[in-house]
C-alpha positions in Angstrom: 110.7 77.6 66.2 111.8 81.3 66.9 115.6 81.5 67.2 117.7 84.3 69.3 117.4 86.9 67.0 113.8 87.7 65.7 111.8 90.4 64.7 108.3 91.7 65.5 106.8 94.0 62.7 104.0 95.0 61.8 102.4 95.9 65.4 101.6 99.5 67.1 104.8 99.2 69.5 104.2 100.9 72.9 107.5 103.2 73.3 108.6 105.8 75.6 108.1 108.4 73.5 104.0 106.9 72.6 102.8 104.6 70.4 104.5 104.0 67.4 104.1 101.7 64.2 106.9 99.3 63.6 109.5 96.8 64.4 111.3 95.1 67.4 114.3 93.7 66.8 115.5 91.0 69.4 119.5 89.6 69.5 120.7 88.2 72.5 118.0 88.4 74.9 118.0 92.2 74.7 116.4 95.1 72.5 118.6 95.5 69.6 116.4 98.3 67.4 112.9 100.2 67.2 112.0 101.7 64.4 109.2 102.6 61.7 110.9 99.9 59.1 113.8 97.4 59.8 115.1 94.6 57.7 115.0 91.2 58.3 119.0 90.5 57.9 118.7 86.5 59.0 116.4 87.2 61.8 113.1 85.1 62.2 109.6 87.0 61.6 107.3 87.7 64.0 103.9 88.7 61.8 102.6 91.4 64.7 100.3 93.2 62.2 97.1 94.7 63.7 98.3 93.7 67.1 99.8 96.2 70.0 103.6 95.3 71.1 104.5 96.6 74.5 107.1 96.2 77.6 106.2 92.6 79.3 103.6 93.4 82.3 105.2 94.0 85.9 103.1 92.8 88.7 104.9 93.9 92.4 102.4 91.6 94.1 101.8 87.8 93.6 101.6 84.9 95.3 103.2 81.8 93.7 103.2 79.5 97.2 106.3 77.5 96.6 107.7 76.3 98.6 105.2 74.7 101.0 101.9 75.0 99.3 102.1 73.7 96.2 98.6 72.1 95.7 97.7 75.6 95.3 100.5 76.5 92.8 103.9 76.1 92.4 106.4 78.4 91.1 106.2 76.7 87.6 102.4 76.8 87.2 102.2 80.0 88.6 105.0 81.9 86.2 103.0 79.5 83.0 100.1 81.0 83.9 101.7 84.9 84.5 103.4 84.8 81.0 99.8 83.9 79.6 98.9 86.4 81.2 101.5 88.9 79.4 103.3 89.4 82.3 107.6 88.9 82.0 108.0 90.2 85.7 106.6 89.2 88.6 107.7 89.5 92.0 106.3 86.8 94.4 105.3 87.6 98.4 107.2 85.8 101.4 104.2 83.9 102.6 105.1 80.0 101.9 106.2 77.7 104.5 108.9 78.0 105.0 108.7 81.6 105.3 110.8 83.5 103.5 112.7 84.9 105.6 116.3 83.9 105.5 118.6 84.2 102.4 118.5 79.9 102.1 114.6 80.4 100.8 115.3 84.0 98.7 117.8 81.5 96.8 115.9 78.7 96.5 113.1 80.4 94.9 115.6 82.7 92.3 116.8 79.0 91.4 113.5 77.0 91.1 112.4 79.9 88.7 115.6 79.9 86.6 115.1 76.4 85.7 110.9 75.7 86.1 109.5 79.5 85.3 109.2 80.6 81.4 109.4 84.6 83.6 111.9 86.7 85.9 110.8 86.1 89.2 111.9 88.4 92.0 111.3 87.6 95.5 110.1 89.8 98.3 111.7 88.5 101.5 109.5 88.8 105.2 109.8 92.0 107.1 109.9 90.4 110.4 110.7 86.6 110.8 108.0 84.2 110.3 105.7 87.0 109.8 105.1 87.1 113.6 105.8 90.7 113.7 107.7 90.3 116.3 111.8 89.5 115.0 112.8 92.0 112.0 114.6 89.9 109.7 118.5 90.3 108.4 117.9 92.9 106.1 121.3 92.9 104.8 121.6 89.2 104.4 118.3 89.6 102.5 119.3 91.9 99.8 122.4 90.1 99.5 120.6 86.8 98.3 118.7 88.7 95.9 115.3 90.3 97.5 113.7 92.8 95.8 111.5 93.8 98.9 110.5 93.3 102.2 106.9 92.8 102.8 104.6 90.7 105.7 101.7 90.8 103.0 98.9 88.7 104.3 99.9 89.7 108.1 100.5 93.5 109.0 103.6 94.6 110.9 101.0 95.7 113.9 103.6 97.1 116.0 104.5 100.7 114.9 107.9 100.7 116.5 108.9 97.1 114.4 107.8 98.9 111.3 109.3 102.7 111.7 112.7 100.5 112.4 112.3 98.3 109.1 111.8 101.2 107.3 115.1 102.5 108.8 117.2 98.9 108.0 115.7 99.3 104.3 116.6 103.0 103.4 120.0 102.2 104.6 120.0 98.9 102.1 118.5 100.4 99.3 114.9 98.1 99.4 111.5 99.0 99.7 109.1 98.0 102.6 105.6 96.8 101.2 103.1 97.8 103.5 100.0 95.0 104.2 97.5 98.0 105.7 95.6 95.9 107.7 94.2 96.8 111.8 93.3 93.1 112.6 91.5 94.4 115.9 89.2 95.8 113.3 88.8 93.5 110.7 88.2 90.5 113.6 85.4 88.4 112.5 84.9 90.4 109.1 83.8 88.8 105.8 83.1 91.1 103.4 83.0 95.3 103.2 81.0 96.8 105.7 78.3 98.3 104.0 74.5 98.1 102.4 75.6 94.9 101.0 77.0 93.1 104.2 73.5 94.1 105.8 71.8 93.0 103.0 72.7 89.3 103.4 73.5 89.4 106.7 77.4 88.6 106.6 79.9 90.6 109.2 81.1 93.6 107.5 85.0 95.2 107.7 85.2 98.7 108.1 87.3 100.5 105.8 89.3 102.1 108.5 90.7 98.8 109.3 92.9 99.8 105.8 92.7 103.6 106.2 94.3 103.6 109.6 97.6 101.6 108.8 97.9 103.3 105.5 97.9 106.8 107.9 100.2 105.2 110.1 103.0 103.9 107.8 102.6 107.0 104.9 103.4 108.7 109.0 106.5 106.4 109.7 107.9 107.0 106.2 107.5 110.6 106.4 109.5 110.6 110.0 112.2 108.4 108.8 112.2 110.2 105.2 111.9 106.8 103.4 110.0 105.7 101.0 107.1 102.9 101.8 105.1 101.1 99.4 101.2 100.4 100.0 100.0 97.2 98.5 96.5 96.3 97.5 94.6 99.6 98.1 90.9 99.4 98.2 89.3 102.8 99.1 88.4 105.8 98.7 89.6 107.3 101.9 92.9 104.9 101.3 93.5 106.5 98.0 92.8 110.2 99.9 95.4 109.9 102.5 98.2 108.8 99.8 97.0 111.9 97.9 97.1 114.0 100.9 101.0 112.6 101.8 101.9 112.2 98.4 101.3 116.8 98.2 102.9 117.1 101.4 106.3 114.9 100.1 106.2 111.3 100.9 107.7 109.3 99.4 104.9 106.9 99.3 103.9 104.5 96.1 100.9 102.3 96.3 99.0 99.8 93.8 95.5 98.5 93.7 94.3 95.4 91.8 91.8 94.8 88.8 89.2 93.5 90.9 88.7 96.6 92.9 88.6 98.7 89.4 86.0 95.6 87.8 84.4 94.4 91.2 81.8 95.5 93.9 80.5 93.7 96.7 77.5 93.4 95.5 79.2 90.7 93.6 79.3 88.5 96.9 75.4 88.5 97.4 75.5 84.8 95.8 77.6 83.9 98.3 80.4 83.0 95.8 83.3 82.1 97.7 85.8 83.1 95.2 84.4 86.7 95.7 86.1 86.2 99.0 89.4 88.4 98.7 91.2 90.5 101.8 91.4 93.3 102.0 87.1 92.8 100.3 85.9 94.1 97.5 84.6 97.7 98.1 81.3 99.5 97.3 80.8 101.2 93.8 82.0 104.6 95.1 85.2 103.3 96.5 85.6 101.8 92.7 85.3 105.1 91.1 87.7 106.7 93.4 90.5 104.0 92.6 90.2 104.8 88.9 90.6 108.9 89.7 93.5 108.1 91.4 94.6 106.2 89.0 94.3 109.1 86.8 95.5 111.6 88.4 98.8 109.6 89.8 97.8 108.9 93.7 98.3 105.0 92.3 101.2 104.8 90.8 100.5 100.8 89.6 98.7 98.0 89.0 99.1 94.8 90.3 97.5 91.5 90.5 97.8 90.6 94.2 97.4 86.6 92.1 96.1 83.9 95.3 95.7 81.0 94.1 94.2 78.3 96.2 93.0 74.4 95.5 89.4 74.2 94.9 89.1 72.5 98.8 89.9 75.6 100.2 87.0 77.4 98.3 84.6 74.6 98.4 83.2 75.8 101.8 81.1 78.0 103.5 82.0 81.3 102.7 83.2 82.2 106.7 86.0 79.5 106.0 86.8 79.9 102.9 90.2 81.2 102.2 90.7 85.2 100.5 92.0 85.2 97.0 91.6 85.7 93.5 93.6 83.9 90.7 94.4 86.9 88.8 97.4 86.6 86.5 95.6 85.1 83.6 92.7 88.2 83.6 94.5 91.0 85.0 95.1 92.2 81.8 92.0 91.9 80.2 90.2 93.0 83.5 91.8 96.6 83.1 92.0 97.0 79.5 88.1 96.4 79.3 87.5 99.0 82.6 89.6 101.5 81.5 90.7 101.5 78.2 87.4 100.4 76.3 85.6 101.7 79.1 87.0 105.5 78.0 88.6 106.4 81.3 92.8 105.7 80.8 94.2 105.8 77.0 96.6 102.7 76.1 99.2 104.1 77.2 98.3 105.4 80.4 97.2 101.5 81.7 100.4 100.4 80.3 102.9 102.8 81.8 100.7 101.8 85.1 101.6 97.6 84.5 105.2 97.9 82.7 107.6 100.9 83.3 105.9 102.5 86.5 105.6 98.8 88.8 109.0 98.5 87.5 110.6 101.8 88.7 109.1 101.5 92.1 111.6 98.4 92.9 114.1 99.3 90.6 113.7 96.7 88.1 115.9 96.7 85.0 112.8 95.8 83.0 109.2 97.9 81.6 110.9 99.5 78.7 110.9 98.9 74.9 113.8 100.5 73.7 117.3 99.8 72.1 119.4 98.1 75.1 116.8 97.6 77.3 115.9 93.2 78.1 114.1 92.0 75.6 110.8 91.6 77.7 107.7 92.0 75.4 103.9 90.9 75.4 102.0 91.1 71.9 98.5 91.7 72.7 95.2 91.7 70.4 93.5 94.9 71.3 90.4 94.4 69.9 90.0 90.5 70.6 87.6 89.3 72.9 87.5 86.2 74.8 85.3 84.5 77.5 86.7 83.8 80.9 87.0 79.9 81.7 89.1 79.0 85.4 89.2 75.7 83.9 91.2 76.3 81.2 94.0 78.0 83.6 97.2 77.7 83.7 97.5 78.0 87.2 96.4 75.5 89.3 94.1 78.1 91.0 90.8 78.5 89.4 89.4 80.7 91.9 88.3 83.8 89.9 84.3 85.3 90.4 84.9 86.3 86.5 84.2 82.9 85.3 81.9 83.7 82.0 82.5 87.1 81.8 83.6 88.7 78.2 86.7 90.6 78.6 88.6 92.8 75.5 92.2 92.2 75.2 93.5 88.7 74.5 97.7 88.2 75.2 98.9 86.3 71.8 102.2 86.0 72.7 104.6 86.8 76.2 108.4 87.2 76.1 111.0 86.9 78.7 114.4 87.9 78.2 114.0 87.3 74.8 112.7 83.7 74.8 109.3 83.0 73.7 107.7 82.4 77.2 104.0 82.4 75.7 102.6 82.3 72.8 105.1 80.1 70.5 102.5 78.6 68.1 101.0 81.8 67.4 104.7 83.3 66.8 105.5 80.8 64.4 102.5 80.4 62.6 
């Protein structure tokens, strides 16, 4: 059993200032040293040796569908399977049922997770009410009841006056708009990316301008308003182009993509494999080489994981049914580290700045960081470890991942949260 003050030594210990060998000492749910050599002075050991220590991941993007949908996952599956996942952070998406939109369902989730979830959970409130996209929500009341964002993920805000005014109420409280850049007239009917693929075997294609358009739109409202906007989910290349064009002229526009459109093609979706089903699709190989650039070069500031889970009823179907998702908290990790890292595109640090301290500025978390005085949020990971994806050994009640078999680098030993031992507590102690 690891007590309230611990130390980790022994590990390469992801910093601000690089990557450093070391320790990590932990009092009181907080940071209390970094350093090449620390003693132990009463505090339990945490053997790290040969493994990498950095911040707890930050996703901006999940889906933990409490309340209201909790055959799929509920807020204490869903934050078990994030911290196995590495992740300390995650802020969860307004689409449950109720909706959140009113400060009654912004608290009951902040509660549920302070007693069920082993992980901070943040929620991002609705942008308008009941995602009709019609009603804006009360911003104010909102913020007040602890919402990190406002966001109509899964539905966009179609109407651009709506949306120019919610980026207005949000600049003057201090919250970000998350942007779902979906045209629905164009997407209509859609089940996969529009392309050689979708011809191929004969399933309707979506048009990448379905995203392209609303991401020119709302990078255009922020720009008039002189607001920032957030983009979730982007998925191609022209997507990552108009941030980069808006982005040189001043916007303040952020935006994240996901590991299965840096891992993922749809050529994957030939078998028909419903759990390749995902919105927005996945993209064609070009579109996947373009996301990493801009990874590189800063047009996507983050990574997140966009985790939908679902029960296996609503995947067990014909593929024009099925529902679009990807459990992705347990392999989001992995997913990127093998891509990018081993794959010799992003060094360790870069991926990590782009799933700890970057996700976490965007939203003004008070999390991302190993330093002295910073929360004590840490995932030890085994770099060189690799392991074999298997949904039914999940932690979330989702097992809908297309990854199922595939060898991935990178296996998370231990997750924590606020310096409790969230993951991983057999392995600490051992």
């Amino acid at each position: 059993m690891i007590g309230d003050i611990f130390l980790i030594k022994g590990g390469k210990i992801a910093t601000p200032d690089g990557i450093m060998k070391g320790c990590v000492r932990i009092e009181g749910g907080r940071i209390a040293a970094v350093s090449a050599d620390l003693p132990a002075d009463g505090a339990d050991i945490v053997d790290a040796s040969g493994m990498l220590v950095t911040p707890g991941l930050v996703d901006l993007h999940c889906h933990l569908r409490e309340p209201g949908y909790e055959e799929k996952e509920d807020i204490a599956s869903g934050t078990t399977a994030a911290a196995k996942g590495g992740f300390a952070s995650i802020c969860c998406m307004a689409n449950t049922n109720p909706v959140n939109d009113n400060a009654v369902v912004t608290e009951f989730i902040k509660k549920k997770a302070a007693l069920a979830g082993p992980v901070h959970v943040y929620p991002i409130a609705a942008i308008t009410k009941n995602l009709a996209g019609e009603e804006l929500t009360e911003v104010g009341e909102l913020v007040e009841a602890g919402a990190a964002a406002l966001s109509d993920d899964g539905k966009c805000v179609r109407n651009a006056q709506r949306m120019r005014l919610a980026l207005s109420y949000a600049k003057r409280f201090g919250i970000r708009v998350i942007s779902h850049p979906e045209d629905t007239d164009l997407t209509d009917g859609g089940l996969m990316n529009e392309g050689y693929w979708s011809t191929a075997i004969g399933l309707p294609g979506i048009t990448r301008a379905a995203e392209e358009t609303m991401i020119a739109r709302d990078c255009t409202l922020a720009e008039v308003e002189h607001t920032g906007v957030h983009i979730a989910h982007v998925s191609t290349a022209g997507g990552a182009e108009i941030i980069r064009q808006a982005k040189r002229r001043g916007v303040r526009v952020t935006c994240e993509t996901a590991p299965h459109y840096i891992y993922a093609t749809d050529e994957l979706v030939r078998g028909y494999d419903t759990n390749t089903k995902v919105n927005p699709p996945l993209r064609a190989e070009d579109d996947r080489r373009a996301l990493i650039e801009a990874l590189l070069d800063g047009t996507i500031d983050c990574i997140a994981t966009d985790h939908a889970p679902h029960h296996a009823d609503d995947k067990n179907v014909e593929y024009a049914i099925a529902s679009s998702g990807i459990s992705g908290f347990e392999t989001a990790f992995s997913i990127c580290w093998t891509v990018l890292v081993k794959g010799g595109y992003m060094t360790a640090e870069k991926l990590l700045e782009k799933m700890t301290s970057a996700p976490a500025k965007i939203l003004g978390l008070d999390t991302g960081t190993i330093a002295p005085g910073c929360p004590a949020d840490v995932a030890i990971i085994d770099p060189d470890a690799e392991w074999t994806v298997d949904p039914d050994k999940f932690a979330s009640r989702g097992h809908n991942t297309p990854f199922g078999g595939r060898t991935l680098s990178g296996v998370v030993k231990c997750t924590i949260a606020g310096g409790k031992i969230a993951f991983g507590g057999e392995w600490a102690c051992r």
